[in-house]
PDBQT receptor file of N, H, CA, C and O in Angstrom, charges set to zero:
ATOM      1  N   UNK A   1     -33.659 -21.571  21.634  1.00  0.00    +0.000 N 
ATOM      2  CA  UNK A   1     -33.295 -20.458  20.782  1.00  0.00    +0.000 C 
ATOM      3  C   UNK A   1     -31.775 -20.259  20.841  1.00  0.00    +0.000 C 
ATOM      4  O   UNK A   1     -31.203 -20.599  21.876  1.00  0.00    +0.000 OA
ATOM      5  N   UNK A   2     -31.091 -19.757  19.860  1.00  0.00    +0.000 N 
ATOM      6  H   UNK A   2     -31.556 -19.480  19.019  1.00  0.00    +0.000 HD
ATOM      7  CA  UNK A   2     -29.613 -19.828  19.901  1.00  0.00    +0.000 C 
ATOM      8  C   UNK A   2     -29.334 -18.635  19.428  1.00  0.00    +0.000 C 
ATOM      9  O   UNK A   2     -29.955 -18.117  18.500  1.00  0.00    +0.000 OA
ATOM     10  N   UNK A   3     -27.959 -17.887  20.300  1.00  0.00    +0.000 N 
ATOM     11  H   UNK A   3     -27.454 -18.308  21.054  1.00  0.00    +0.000 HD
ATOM     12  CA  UNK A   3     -28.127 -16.635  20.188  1.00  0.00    +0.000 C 
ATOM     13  C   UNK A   3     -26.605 -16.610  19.041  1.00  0.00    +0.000 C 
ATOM     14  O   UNK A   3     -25.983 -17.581  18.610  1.00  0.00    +0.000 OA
ATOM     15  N   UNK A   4     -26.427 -15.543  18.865  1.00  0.00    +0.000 N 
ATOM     16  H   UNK A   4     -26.932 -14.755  19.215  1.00  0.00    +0.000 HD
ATOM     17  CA  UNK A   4     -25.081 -15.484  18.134  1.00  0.00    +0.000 C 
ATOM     18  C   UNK A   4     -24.229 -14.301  18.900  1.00  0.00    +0.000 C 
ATOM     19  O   UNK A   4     -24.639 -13.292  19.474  1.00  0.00    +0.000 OA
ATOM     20  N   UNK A   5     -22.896 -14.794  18.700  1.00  0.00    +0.000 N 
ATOM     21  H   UNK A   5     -22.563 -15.614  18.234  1.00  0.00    +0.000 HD
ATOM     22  CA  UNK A   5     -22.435 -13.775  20.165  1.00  0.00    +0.000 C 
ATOM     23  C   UNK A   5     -21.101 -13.194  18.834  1.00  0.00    +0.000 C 
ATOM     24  O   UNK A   5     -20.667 -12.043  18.785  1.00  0.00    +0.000 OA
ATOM     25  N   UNK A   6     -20.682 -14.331  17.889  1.00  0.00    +0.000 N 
ATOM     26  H   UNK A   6     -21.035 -15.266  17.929  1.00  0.00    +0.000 HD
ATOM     27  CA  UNK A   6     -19.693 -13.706  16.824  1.00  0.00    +0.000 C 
ATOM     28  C   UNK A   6     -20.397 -12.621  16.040  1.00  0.00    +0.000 C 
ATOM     29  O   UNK A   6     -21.525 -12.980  15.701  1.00  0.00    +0.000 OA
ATOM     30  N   UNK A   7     -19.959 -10.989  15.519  1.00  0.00    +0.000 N 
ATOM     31  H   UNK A   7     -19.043 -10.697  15.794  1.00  0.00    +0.000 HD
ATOM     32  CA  UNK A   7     -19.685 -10.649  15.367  1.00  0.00    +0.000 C 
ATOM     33  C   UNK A   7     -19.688 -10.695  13.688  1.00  0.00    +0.000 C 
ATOM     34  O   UNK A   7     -20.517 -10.229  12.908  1.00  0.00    +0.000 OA
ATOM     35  N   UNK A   8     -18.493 -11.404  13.438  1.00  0.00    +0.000 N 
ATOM     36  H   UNK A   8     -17.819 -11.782  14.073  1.00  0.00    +0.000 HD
ATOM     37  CA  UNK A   8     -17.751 -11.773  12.225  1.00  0.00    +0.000 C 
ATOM     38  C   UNK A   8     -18.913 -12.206  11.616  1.00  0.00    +0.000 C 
ATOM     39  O   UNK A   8     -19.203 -11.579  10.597  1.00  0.00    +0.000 OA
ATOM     40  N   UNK A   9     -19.716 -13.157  11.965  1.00  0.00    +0.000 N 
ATOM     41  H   UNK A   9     -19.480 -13.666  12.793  1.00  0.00    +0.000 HD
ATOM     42  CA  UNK A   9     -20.728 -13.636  11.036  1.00  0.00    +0.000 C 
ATOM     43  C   UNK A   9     -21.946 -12.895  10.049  1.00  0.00    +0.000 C 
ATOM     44  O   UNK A   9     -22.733 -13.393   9.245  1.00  0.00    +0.000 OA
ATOM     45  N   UNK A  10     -21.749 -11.633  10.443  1.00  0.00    +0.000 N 
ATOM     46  H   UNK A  10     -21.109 -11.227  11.096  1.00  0.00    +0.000 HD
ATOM     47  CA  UNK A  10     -22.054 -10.745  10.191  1.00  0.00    +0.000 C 
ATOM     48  C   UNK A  10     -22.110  -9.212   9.579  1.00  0.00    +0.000 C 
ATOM     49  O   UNK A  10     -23.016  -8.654   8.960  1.00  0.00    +0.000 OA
ATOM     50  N   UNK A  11     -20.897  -8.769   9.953  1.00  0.00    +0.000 N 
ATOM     51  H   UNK A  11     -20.161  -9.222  10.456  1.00  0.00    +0.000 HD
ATOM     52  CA  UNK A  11     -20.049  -8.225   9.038  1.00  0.00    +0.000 C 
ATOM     53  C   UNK A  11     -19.462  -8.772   7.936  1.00  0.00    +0.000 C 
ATOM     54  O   UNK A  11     -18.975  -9.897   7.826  1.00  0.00    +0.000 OA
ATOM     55  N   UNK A  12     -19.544  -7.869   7.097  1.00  0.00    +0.000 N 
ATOM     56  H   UNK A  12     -19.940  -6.955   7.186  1.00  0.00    +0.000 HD
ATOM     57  CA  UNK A  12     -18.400  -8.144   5.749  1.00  0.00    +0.000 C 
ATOM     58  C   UNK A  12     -16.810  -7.626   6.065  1.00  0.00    +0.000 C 
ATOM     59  O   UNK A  12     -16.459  -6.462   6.256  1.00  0.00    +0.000 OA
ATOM     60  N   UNK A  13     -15.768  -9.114   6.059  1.00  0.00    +0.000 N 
ATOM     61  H   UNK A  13     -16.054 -10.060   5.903  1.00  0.00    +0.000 HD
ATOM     62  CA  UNK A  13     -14.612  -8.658   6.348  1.00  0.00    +0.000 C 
ATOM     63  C   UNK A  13     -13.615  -8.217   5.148  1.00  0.00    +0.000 C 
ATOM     64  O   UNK A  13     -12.430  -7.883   5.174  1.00  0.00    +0.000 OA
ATOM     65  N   UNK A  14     -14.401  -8.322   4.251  1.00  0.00    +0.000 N 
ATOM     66  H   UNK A  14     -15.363  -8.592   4.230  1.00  0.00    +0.000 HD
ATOM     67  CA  UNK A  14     -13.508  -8.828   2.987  1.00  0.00    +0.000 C 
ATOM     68  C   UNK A  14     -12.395  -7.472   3.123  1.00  0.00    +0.000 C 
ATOM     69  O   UNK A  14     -12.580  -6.719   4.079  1.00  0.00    +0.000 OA
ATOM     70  N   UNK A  15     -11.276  -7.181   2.191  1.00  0.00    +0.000 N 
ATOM     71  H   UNK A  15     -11.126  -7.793   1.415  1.00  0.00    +0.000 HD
ATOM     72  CA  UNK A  15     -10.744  -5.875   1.787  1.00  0.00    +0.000 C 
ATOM     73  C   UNK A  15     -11.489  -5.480   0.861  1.00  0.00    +0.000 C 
ATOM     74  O   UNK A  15     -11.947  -6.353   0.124  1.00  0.00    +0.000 OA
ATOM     75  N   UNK A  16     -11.867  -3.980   0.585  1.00  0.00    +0.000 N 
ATOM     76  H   UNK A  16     -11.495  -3.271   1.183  1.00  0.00    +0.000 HD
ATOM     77  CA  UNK A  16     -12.481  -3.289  -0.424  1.00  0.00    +0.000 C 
ATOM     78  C   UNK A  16     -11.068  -3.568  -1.499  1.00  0.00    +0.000 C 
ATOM     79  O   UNK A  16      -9.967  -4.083  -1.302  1.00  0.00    +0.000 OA
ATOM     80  N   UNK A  17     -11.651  -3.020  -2.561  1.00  0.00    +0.000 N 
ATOM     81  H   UNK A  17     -12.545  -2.601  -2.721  1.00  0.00    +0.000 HD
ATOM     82  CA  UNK A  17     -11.464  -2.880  -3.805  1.00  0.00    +0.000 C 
ATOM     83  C   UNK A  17      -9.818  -2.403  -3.807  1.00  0.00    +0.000 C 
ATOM     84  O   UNK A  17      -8.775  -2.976  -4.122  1.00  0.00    +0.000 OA
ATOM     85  N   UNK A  18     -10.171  -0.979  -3.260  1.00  0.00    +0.000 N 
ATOM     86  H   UNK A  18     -11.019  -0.514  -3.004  1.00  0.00    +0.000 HD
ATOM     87  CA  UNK A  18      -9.210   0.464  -3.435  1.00  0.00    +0.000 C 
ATOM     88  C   UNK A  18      -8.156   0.066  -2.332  1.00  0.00    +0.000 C 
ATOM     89  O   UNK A  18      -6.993   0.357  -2.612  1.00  0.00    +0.000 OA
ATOM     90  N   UNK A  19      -8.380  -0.553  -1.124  1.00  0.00    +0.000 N 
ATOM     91  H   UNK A  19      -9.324  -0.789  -0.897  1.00  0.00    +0.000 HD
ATOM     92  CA  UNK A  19      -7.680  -1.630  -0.232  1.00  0.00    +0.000 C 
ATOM     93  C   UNK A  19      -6.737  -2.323  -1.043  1.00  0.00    +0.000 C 
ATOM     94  O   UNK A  19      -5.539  -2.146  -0.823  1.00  0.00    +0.000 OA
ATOM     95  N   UNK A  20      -7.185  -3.238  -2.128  1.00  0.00    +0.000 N 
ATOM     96  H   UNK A  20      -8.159  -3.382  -2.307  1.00  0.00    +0.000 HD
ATOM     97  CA  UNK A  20      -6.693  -3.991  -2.609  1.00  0.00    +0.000 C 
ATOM     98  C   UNK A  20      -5.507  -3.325  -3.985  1.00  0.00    +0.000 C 
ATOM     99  O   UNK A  20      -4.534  -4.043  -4.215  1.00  0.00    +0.000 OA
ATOM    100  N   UNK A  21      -5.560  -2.820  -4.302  1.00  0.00    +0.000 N 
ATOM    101  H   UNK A  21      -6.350  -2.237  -4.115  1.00  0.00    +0.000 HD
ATOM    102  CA  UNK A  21      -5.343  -1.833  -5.815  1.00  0.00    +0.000 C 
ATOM    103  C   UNK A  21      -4.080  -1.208  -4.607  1.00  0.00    +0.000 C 
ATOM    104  O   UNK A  21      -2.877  -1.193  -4.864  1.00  0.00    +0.000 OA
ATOM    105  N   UNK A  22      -4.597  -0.799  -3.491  1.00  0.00    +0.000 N 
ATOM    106  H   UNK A  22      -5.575  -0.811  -3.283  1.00  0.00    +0.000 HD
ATOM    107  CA  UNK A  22      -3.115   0.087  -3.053  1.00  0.00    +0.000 C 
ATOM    108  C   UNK A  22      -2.055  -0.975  -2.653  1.00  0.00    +0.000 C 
ATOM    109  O   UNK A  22      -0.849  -0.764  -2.772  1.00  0.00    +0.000 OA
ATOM    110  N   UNK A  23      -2.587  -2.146  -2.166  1.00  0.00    +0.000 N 
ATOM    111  H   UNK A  23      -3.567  -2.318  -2.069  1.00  0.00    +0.000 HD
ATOM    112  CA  UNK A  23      -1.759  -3.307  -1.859  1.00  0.00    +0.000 C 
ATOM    113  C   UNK A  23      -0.577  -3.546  -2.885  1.00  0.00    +0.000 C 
ATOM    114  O   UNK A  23       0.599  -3.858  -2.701  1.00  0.00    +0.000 OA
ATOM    115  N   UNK A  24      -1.366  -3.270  -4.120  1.00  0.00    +0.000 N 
ATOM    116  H   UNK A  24      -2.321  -3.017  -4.269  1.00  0.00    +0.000 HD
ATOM    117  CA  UNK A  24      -0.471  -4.026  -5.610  1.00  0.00    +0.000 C 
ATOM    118  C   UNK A  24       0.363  -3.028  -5.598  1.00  0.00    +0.000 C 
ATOM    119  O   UNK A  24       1.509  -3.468  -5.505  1.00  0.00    +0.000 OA
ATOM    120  N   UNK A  25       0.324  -1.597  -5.662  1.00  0.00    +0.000 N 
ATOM    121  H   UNK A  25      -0.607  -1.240  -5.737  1.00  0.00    +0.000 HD
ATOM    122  CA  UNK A  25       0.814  -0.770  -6.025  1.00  0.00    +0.000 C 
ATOM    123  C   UNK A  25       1.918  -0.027  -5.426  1.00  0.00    +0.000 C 
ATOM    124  O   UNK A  25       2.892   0.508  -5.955  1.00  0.00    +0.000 OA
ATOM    125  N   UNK A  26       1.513  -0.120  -4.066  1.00  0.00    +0.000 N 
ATOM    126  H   UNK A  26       0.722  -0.555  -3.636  1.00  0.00    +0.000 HD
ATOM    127  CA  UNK A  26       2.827   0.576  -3.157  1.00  0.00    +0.000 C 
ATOM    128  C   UNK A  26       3.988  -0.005  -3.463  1.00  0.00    +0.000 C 
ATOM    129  O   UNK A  26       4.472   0.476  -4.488  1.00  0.00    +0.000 OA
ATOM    130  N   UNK A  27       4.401  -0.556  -3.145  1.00  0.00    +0.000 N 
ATOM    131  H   UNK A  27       4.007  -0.946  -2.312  1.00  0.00    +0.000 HD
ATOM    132  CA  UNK A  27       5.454  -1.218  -3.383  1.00  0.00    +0.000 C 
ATOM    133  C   UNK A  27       6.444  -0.903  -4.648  1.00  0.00    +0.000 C 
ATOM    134  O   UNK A  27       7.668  -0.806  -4.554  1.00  0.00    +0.000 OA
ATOM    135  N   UNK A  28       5.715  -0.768  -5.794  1.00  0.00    +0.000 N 
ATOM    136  H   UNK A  28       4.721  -0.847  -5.870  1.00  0.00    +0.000 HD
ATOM    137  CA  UNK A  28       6.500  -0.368  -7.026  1.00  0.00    +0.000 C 
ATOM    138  C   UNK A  28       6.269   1.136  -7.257  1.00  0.00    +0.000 C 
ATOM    139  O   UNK A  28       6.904   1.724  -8.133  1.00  0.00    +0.000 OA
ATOM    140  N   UNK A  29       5.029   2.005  -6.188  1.00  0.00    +0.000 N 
ATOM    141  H   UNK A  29       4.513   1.528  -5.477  1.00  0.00    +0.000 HD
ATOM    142  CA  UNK A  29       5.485   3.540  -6.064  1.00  0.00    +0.000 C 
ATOM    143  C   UNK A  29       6.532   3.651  -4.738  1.00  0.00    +0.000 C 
ATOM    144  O   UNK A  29       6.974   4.792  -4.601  1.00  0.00    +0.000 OA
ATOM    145  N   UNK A  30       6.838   3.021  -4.096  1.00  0.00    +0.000 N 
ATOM    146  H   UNK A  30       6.479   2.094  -4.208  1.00  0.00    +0.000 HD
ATOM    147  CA  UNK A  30       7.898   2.830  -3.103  1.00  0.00    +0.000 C 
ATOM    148  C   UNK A  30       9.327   3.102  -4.117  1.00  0.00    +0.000 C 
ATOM    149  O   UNK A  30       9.973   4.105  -4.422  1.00  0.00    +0.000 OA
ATOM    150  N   UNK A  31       9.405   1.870  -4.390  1.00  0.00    +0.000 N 
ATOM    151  H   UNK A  31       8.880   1.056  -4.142  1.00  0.00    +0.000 HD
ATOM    152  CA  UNK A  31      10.458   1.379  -5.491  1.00  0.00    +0.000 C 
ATOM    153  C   UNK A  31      11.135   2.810  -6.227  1.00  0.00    +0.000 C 
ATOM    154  O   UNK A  31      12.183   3.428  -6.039  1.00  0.00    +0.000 OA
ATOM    155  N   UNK A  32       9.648   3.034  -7.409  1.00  0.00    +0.000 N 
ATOM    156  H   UNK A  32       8.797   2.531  -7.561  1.00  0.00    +0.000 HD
ATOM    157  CA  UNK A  32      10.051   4.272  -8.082  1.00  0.00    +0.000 C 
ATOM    158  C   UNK A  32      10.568   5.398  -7.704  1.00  0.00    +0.000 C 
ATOM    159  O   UNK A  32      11.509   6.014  -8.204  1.00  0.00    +0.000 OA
ATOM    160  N   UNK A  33       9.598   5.777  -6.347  1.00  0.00    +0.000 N 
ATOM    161  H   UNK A  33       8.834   5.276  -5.941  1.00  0.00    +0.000 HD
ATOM    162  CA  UNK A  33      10.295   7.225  -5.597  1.00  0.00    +0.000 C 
ATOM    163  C   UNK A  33      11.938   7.184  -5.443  1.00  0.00    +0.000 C 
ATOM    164  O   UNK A  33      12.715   7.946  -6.017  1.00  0.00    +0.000 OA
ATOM    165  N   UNK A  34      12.268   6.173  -4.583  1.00  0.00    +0.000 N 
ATOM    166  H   UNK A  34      11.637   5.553  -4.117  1.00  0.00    +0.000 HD
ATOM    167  CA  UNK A  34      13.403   5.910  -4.306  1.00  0.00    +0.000 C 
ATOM    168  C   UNK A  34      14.783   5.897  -5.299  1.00  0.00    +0.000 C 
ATOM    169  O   UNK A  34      15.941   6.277  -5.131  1.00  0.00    +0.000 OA
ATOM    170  N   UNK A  35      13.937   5.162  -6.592  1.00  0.00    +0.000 N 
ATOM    171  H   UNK A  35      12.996   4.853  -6.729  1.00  0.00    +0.000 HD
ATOM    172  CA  UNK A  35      15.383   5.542  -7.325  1.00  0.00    +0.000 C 
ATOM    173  C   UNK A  35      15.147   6.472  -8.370  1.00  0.00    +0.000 C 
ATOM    174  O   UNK A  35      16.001   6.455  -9.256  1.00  0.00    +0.000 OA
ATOM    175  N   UNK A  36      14.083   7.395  -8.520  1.00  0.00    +0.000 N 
ATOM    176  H   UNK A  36      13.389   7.409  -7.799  1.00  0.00    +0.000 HD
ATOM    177  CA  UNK A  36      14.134   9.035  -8.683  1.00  0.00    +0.000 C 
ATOM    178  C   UNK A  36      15.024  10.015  -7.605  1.00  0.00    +0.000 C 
ATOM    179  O   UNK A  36      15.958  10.765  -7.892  1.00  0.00    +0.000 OA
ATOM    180  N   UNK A  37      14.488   9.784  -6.420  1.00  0.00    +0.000 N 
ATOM    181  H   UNK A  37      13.730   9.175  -6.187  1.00  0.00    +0.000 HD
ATOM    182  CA  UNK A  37      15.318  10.182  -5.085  1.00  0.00    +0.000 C 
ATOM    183  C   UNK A  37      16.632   9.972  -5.259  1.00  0.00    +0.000 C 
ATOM    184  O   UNK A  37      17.337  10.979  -5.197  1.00  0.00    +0.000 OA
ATOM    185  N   UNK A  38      17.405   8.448  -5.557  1.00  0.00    +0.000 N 
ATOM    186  H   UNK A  38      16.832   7.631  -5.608  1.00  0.00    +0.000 HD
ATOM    187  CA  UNK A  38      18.625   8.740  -5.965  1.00  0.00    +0.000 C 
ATOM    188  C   UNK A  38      19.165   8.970  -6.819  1.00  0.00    +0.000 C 
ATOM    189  O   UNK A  38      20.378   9.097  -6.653  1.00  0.00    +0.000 OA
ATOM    190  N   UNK A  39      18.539   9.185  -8.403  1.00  0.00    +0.000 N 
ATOM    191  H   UNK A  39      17.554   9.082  -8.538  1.00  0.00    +0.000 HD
ATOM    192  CA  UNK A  39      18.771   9.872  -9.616  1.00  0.00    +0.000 C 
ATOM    193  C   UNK A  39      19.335  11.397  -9.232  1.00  0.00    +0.000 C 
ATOM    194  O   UNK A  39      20.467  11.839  -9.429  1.00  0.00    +0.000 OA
ATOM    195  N   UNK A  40      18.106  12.106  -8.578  1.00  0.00    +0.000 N 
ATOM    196  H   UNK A  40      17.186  11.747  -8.417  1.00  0.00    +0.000 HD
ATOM    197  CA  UNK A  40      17.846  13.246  -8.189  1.00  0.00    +0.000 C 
ATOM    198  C   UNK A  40      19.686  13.347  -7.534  1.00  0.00    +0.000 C 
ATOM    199  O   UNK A  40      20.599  13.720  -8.271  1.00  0.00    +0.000 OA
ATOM    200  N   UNK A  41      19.892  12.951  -6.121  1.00  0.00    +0.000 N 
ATOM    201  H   UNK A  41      19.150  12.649  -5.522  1.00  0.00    +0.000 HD
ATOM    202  CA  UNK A  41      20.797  12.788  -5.718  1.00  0.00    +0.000 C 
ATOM    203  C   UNK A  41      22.371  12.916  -6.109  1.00  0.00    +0.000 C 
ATOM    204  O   UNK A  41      23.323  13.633  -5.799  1.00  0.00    +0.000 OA
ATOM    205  N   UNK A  42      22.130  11.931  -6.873  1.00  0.00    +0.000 N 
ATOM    206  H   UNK A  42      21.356  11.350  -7.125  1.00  0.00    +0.000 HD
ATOM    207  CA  UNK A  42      23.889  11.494  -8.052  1.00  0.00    +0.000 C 
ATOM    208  C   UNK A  42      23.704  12.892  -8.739  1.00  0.00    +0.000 C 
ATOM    209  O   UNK A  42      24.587  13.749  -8.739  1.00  0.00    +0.000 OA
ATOM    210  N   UNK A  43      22.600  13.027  -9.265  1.00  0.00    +0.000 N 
ATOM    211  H   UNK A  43      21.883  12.330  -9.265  1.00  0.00    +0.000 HD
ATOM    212  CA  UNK A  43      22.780  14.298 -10.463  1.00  0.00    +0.000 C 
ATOM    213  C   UNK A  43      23.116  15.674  -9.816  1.00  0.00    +0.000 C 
ATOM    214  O   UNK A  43      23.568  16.662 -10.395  1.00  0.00    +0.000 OA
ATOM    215  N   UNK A  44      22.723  15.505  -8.163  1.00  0.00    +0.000 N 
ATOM    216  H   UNK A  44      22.356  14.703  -7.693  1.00  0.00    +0.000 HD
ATOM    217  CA  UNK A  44      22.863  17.281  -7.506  1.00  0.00    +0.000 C 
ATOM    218  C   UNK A  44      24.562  17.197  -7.567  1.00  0.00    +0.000 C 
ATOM    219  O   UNK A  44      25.243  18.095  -8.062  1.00  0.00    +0.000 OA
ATOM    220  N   UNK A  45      25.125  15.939  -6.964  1.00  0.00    +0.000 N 
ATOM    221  H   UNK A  45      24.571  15.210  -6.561  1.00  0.00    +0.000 HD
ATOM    222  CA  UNK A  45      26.563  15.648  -6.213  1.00  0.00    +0.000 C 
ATOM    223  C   UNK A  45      27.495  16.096  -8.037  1.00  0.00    +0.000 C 
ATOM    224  O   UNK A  45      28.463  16.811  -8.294  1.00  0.00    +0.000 OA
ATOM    225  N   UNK A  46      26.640  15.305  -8.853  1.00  0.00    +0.000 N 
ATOM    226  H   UNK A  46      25.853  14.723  -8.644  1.00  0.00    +0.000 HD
ATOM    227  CA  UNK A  46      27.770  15.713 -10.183  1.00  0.00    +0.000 C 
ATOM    228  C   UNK A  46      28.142  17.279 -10.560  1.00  0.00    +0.000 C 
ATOM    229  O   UNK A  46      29.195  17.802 -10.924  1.00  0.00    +0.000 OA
ATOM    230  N   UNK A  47      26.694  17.845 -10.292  1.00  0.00    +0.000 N 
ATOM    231  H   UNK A  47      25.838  17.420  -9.997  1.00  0.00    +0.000 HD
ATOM    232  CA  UNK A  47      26.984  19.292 -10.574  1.00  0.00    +0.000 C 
ATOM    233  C   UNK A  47      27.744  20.145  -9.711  1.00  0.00    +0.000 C 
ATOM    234  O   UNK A  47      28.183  21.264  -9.975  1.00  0.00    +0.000 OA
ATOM    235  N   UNK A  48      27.862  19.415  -8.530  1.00  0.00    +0.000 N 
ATOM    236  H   UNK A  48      27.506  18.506  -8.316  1.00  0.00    +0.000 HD
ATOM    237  CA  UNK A  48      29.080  20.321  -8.075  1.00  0.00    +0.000 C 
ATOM    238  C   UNK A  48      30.296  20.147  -8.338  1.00  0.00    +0.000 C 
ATOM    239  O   UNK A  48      31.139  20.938  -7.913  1.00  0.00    +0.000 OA
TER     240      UNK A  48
Protein backbone atom coordinates (compact mmCIF):
# COMPACT_ATOMS: atom_id res chain seq x y z
CA UNK A 1 0.00 0.00 0.00
CA UNK A 2 1.52 3.45 -0.70
CA UNK A 3 0.87 6.25 1.36
CA UNK A 4 1.06 9.90 0.15
CA UNK A 5 2.91 12.18 2.50
CA UNK A 6 2.81 15.44 -0.35
CA UNK A 7 0.35 17.62 0.45
CA UNK A 8 0.50 19.54 -2.90
CA UNK A 9 -1.01 16.64 -4.65
CA UNK A 10 -3.90 17.51 -3.34
CA UNK A 11 -4.63 20.82 -2.88
CA UNK A 12 -5.40 23.23 -5.55
CA UNK A 13 -2.39 25.63 -5.83
CA UNK A 14 -3.40 27.51 -8.65
CA UNK A 15 -3.91 31.66 -8.04
CA UNK A 16 -7.64 32.50 -7.93
CA UNK A 17 -9.04 34.65 -10.39
CA UNK A 18 -9.25 38.09 -8.27
CA UNK A 19 -5.39 37.02 -7.28
CA UNK A 20 -4.74 37.27 -10.70
CA UNK A 21 -6.80 40.57 -11.97
CA UNK A 22 -4.95 42.40 -8.89
CA UNK A 23 -1.57 41.16 -10.25
CA UNK A 24 -2.38 43.01 -13.73
CA UNK A 25 -3.58 45.92 -12.16
CA UNK A 26 -1.49 47.23 -9.33
CA UNK A 27 1.05 48.32 -10.92
CA UNK A 28 -0.72 50.82 -13.32
CA UNK A 29 -3.00 51.88 -10.01
CA UNK A 30 0.53 52.33 -8.44
CA UNK A 31 1.67 54.29 -11.48
CA UNK A 32 -1.58 56.44 -11.62
CA UNK A 33 -1.71 57.42 -7.88
CA UNK A 34 1.69 58.63 -8.06
CA UNK A 35 1.52 60.96 -10.84
CA UNK A 36 -1.93 62.39 -9.56
CA UNK A 37 0.14 62.71 -6.20
CA UNK A 38 2.56 64.73 -8.15
CA UNK A 39 0.06 66.70 -10.27
CA UNK A 40 -1.61 67.38 -6.95
CA UNK A 41 1.85 68.54 -5.66
CA UNK A 42 3.27 70.97 -8.62
CA UNK A 43 -0.28 72.49 -8.60
CA UNK A 44 -0.27 73.20 -4.46
CA UNK A 45 3.68 74.68 -4.90
CA UNK A 46 2.27 76.98 -8.06
CA UNK A 47 -0.41 78.49 -6.03
CA UNK A 48 1.71 79.81 -3.69
Amino acid sequence: MRYYDNLDDYTDTRPSKLMEFTKRIMPSVIFLSAMALMFLAVGALEVL
